[in-house]
N, C-alpha and C positions, 0 to 999 in steps of 0.2 A: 191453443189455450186449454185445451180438454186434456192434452199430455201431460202440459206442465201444473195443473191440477194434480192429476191420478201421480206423477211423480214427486209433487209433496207428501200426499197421502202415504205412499211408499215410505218414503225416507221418514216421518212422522211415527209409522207402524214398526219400521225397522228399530228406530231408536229405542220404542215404548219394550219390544221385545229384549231390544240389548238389556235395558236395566232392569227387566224382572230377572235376566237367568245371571246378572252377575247379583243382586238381590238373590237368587236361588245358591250361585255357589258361594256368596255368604255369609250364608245365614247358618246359625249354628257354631259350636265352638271348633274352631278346627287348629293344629298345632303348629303347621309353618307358614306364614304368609307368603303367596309365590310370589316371584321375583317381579312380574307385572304391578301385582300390588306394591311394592314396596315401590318399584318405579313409580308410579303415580303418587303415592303419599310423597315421595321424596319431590318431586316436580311441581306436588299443589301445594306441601310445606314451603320449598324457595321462593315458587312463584308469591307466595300468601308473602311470605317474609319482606321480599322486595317490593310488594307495592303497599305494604302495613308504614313502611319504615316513612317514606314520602309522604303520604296519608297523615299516619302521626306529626310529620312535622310542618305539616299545612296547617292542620288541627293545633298543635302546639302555638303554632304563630299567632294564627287570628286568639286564642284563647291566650296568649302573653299583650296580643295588641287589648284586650276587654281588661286586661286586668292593670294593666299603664293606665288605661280611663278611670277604671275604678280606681283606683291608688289618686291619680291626679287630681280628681272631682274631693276625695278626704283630702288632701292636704292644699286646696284652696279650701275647702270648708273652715280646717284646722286653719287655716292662717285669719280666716275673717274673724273666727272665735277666741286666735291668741292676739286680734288687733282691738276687739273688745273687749277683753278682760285687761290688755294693758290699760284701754283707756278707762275702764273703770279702777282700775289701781291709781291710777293717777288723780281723778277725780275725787274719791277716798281721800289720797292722802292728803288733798289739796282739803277737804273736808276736814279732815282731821288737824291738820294744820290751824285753820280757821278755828275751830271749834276751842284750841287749846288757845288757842289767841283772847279768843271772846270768852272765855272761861276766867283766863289769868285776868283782862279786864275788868269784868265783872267783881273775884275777889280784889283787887287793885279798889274799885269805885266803893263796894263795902267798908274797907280800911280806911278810906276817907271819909265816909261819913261819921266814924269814930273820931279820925283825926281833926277832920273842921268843918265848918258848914260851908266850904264850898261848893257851887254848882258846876258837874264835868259832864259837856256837851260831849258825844261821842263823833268825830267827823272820821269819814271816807279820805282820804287820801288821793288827788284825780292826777297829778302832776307834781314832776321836782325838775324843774331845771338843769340842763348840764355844767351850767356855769360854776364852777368850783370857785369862782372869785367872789360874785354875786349870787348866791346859793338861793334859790326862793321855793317853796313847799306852798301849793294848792291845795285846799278842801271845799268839799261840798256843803261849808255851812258861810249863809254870807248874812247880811244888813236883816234880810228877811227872816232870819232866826234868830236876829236880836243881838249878832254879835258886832262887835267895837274894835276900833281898833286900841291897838298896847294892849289887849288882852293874851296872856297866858296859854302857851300851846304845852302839850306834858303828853308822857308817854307812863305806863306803869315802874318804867323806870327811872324818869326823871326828865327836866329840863329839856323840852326843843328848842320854843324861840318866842316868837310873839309877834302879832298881828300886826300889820303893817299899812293892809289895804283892804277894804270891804266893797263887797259890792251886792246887789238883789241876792245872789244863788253862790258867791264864792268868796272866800278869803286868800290870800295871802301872806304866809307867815314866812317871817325874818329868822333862818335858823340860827345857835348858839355861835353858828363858824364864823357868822360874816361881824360879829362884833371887833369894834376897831377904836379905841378913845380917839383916829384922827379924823373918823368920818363923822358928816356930820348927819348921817340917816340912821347910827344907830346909838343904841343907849345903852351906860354901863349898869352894871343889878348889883343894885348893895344887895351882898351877905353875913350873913355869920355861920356859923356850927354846932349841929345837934352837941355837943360834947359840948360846950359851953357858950353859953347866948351873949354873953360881954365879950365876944368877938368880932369885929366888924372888919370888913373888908368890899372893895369893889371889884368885881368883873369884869377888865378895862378890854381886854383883847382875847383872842385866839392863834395861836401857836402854830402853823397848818404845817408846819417840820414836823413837828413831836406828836400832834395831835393835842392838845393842851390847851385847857383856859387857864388865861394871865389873872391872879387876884393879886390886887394893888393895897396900896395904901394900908397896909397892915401895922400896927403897932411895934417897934422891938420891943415892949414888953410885956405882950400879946401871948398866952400861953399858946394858939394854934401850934397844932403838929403834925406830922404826917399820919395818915389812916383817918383823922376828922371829916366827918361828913356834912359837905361844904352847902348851905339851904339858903333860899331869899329871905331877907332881915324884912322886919316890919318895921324899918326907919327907910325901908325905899320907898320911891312915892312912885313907882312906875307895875310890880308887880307883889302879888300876895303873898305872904311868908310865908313859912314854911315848904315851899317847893327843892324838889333835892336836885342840885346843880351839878356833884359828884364828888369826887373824893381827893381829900390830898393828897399829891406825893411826894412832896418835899418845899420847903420853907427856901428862899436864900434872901441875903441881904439887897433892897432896892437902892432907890435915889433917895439922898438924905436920912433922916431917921428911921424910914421904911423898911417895912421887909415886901417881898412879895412870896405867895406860894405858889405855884403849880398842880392845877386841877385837872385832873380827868375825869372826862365828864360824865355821866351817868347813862344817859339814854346816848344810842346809836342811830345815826340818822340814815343807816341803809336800811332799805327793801321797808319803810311803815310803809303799813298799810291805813293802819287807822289811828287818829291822835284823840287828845281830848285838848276842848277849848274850857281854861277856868273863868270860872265869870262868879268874882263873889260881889252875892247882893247887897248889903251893908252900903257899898264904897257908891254903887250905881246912887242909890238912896240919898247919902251925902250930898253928893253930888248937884241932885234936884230939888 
């Protein structure tokens, strides 16, 4: 144990001497590198070279695996933030939609107060049947808001239908399509025409080829023409005049002395949202 001590010590002291005297031969500027040296530079350059190159590309690895996490971690982030902003686009536009809805409404219910003294309940819209035959429109306003039935459904563009059935919280409205002179659930609407009021005519049916309401019993010597804007007559005893039903498109000759024309109707019965129920006071009043 005492040998192999004093023979590190040796080998220890040998070494320390080696690098002071190669430290001594050089130190100083001297003009040829000898060929030892250049061996050695040449052998620690390769050597450095080929275990740099593995190194770097362990190094490279795990440093490309940190940066896939990074990268990955922003574009779940990016995706939760472009599935929030879509939904706020969406919302918005659903908002704005609305907004322009109850906007037009609101100018709509102004322009009637000008036009008459009727009262326009504003109802929700909850349900529309699939039924294209028997077509029937649900709102949120029923008995308990004082509405009646045969009362007057309207959109700011004209004619829905009219109230059918009532109950506590809901109504029921009979829209323009299911009108038929051969049933007997529903009822024709005398009209006439802004363009001139000594026009009379009835609403007998609905056309569901053309899309079209049938007006009946017209006079042939009846100025009505096409482009007249076709309204409920206050000789009907079912709803209130002046409501706009929609527009002519053409006149042709009926049954017997008649003519009939062809209506297209004003208000569209896709996607409402929201209707108004007419309720003019006067008629209730009468009444009682």
């Amino acid at each position: 144990m005492k040998f192999m001590g004093n023979k590190r010590l040796f080998i220890l002291l040998f070494a320390l001497i080696f690098f002071i005297a190669i430290m001594g031969l050089t130190r100083g500027v001297r003009e040829p590198v000898t060929w030892p040296e250049k061996f050695m530079n040449d052998t620690i350059t390769w050597t450095q070279g080929v275990m740099y190159k593995p190194a770097g590309m362990v190094a490279g690895f795990f440093r490309d695996i940190g940066e896939l996490r990074r990268i990955h971690a922003e574009n779940e982030a990016l995706k939760h933030t472009l599935a929030r902003y879509a939904g706020d686009v969406a919302r918005l536009n659903a908002l704005e939609e609305e907004n322009a809805r109850l906007q037009e409404m609101l100018a709509f219910t102004e322009r009637q107060k000008q036009a008459d003294d009727y009262v326009y309940r504003i109802a929700n819209v909850v349900a529309v049947s699939p039924d294209a035959e028997s077509q029937t429109i649900k709102i949120d306003l029923g008995s308990r808001d004082g509405i009646e039935e045969d009362w007057a459904v309207v959109t700011p563009e004209g004619f829905v239908g009219r109230i059918t059935r009532v109950s506590p919280f809901f109504s029921f409205v009979q829209p323009y399509t299911s009108i038929d002179d051969k049933a007997q659930n529903t009822k024709g609407i005398a009209v006439t025409v802004r363009e001139n009021q000594d026009t009379f005519g009835v609403i007998e049916n609905y056309d569901r080829s053309t899309g079209e309401l049938i007006m009946a019993k017209i006079s042939s010597q009846d100025a009505l023409k096409a482009g007249d804007t076709v309204v409920t007559s206050e000789f009907g005893h079912v709803f209130p005049a002046g409501l706009v039903i929609g527009v002519v498109e053409h006149r042709e000759v009926g049954e017997g002395l008649t003519h009939i024309a062809r209506v297209k109707p004003a208000a569209s019965l896709d996607h409402l949202r929201e209707v108004f129920v007419v309720e003019v006071p006067w008629l209730d009043e009468g009444e009682e």
